[in-house]
C-alpha positions as CSV (number, residue, x, y, z in Angstrom):
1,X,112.9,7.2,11.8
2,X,110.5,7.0,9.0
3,X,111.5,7.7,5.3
4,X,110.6,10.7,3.8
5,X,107.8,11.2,1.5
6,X,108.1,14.1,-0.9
7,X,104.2,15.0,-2.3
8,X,104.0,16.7,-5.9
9,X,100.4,18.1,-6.7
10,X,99.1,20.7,-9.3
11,X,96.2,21.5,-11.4
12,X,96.4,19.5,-14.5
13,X,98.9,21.3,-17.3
14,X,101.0,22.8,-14.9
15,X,104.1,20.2,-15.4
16,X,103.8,18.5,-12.4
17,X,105.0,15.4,-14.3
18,X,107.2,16.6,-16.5
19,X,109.2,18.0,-13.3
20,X,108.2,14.4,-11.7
21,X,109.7,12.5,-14.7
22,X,113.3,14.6,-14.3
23,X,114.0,13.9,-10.1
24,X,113.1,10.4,-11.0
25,X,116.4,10.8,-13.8
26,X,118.1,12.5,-12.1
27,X,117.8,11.3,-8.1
28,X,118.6,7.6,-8.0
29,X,116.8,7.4,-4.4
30,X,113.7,8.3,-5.4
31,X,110.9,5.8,-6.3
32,X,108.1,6.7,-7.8
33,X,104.5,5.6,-5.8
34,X,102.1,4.4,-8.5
35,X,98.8,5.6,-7.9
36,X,95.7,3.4,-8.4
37,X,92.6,5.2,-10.3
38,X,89.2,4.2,-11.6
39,X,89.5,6.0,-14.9
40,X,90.6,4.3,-18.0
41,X,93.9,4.8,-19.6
42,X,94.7,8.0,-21.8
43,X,97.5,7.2,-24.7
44,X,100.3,5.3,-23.9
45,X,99.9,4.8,-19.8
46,X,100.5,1.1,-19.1
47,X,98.8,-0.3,-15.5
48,X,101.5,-1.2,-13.1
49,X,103.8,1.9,-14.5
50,X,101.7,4.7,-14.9
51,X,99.0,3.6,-12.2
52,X,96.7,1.1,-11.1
53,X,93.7,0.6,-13.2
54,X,91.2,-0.7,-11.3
55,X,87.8,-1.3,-11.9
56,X,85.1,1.2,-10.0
57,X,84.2,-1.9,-7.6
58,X,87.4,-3.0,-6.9
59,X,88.6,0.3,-6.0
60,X,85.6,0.6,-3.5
61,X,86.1,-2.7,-2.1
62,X,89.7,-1.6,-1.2
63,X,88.5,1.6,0.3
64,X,86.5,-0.4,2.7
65,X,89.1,-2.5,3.8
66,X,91.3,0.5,4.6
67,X,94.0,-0.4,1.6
68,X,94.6,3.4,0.8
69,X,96.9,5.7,2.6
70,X,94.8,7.9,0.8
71,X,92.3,8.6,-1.9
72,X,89.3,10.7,-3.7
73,X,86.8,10.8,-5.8
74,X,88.1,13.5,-8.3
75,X,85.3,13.5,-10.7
76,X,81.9,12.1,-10.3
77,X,82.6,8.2,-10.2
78,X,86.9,8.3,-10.8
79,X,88.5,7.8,-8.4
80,X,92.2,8.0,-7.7
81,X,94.2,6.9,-4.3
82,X,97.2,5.9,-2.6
83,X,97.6,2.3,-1.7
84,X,99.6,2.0,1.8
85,X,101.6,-1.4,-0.2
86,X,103.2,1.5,-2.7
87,X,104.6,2.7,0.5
88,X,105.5,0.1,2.3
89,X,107.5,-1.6,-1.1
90,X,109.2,1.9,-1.1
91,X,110.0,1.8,2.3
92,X,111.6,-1.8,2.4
93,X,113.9,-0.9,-1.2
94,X,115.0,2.0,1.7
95,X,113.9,4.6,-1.0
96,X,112.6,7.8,-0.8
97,X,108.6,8.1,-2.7
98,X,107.6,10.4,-4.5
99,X,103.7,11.4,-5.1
100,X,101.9,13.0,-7.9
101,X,98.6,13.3,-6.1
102,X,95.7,15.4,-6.5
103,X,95.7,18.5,-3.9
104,X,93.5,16.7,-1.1
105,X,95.6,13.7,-1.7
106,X,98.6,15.8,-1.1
107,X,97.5,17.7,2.1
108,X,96.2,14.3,3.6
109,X,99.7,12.7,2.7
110,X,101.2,16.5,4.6
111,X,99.0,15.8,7.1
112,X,99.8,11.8,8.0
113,X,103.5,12.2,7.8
114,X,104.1,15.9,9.2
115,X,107.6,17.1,8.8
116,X,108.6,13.7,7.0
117,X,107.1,14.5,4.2
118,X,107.9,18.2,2.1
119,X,104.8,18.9,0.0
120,X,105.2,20.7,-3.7
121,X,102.5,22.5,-5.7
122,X,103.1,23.1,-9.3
123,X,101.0,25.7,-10.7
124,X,101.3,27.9,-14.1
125,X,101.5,31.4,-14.4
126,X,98.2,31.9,-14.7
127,X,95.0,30.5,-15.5
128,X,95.3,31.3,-19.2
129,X,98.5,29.9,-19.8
130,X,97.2,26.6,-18.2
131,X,94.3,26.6,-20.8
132,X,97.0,26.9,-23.9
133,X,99.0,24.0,-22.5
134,X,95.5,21.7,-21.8
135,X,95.0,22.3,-25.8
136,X,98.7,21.8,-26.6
137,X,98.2,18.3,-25.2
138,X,95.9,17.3,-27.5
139,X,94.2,14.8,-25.5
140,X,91.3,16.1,-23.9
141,X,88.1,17.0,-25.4
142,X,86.8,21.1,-25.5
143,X,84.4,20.1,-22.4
144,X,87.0,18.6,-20.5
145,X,89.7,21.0,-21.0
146,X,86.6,23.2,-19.1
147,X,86.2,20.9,-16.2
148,X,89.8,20.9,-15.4
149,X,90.1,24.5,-15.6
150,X,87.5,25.0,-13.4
151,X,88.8,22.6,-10.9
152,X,92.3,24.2,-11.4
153,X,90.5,27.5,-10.3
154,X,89.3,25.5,-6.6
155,X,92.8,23.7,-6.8
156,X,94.6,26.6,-6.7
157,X,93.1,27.6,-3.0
158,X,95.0,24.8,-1.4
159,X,98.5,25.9,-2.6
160,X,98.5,27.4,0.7
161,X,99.0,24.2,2.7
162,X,101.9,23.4,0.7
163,X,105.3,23.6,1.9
164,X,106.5,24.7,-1.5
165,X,105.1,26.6,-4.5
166,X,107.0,26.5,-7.8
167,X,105.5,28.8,-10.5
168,X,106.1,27.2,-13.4
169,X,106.6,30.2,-16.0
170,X,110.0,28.6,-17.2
171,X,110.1,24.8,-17.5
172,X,114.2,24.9,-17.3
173,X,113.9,27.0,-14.2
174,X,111.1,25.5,-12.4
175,X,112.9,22.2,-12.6
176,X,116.3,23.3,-11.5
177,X,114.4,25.1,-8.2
178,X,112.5,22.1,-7.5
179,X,115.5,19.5,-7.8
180,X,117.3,21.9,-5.4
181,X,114.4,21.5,-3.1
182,X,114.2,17.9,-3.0
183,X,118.0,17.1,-2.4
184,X,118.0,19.4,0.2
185,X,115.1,18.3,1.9
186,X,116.1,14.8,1.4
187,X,119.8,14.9,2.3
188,X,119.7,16.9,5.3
């Protein structure tokens, strides 16, 4: 049988990675699949840990030889995609990965790996309170923190295909439902 995959994806600011962050604490058989992006890094993110910087080139020339599980131009030249190696070095430590994908990342992960995989969106309350946590961040400029609402907005119509939702209106809560989710989806 093959491992189980368990795929987190929300609009930015929803917690997605805070709630990420606390199963990898707290669920020693998780491991975490590094995604590989175009972009540079924001603050502290460290290649190899946080993702896998890769040049715009690079990450083409992988795409062509069929080196992602997965992947998507987000924004206009950024890309962002799972490499099928993250998986297969999961698979071999005889863990269980854990995604934080965007949401056609996530639903092509669902789609791959069918009832060996459980699929989580994260989403906030509402669109405002998504807004106030993008500026709480404090690391995102005014026209950014616009883009990423409005791809929140188109984000938001794929919760549907999603095993899972988890509103996040209480971080404490939210966390507690989804660890119960995971354990039991991954012990069973």
């Amino acid at each position: 049988m093959a491992n189980k995959l368990i795929i987190f994806s929300a609009p930015s600011g929803s917690g997605k990675t805070t709630i990420v962050k606390h199963l990898m604490a707290e669920i020693p058989k998780l491991s975490f699949s590094i995604s590989a992006t175009s972009r540079s890094p924001r603050g502290k993110e460290k290649d190899g840990v946080d993702y896998y910087f890769l040049d715009s080139e690079t990450f083409r020339q992988k795409i062509n030889k069929g080196e992602f599980l997965e992947w998507e131009e987000v924004y206009e030249g950024t890309y962002y995609g799972t490499l099928r190696s993250e998986v297969d070095r999961i698979s071999a430590e005889g863990k269980t990965a854990i995604f934080d994908v965007d949401v056609v990342g996530g639903t092509n992960i669902k789609k791959q790996f069918g009832n060996n995989a459980l699929a989580i969106f994260i989403k906030a309350p509402s669109l405002e309170v998504l807004e106030a946590r993008l500026k709480t961040r404090n690391t995102d400029s005014v026209a950014t923190i616009q883009k990423r609402l409005a791809k929140a907005e188109k984000e938001l119509g794929y919760a549907q295909f999603f095993d899972k939702i988890i509103v996040n209106d209480n971080l404490e809560k939210a966390t507690k439902e989804t660890e119960d989710i995971v354990k039991e989806f991954i012990y069973r």
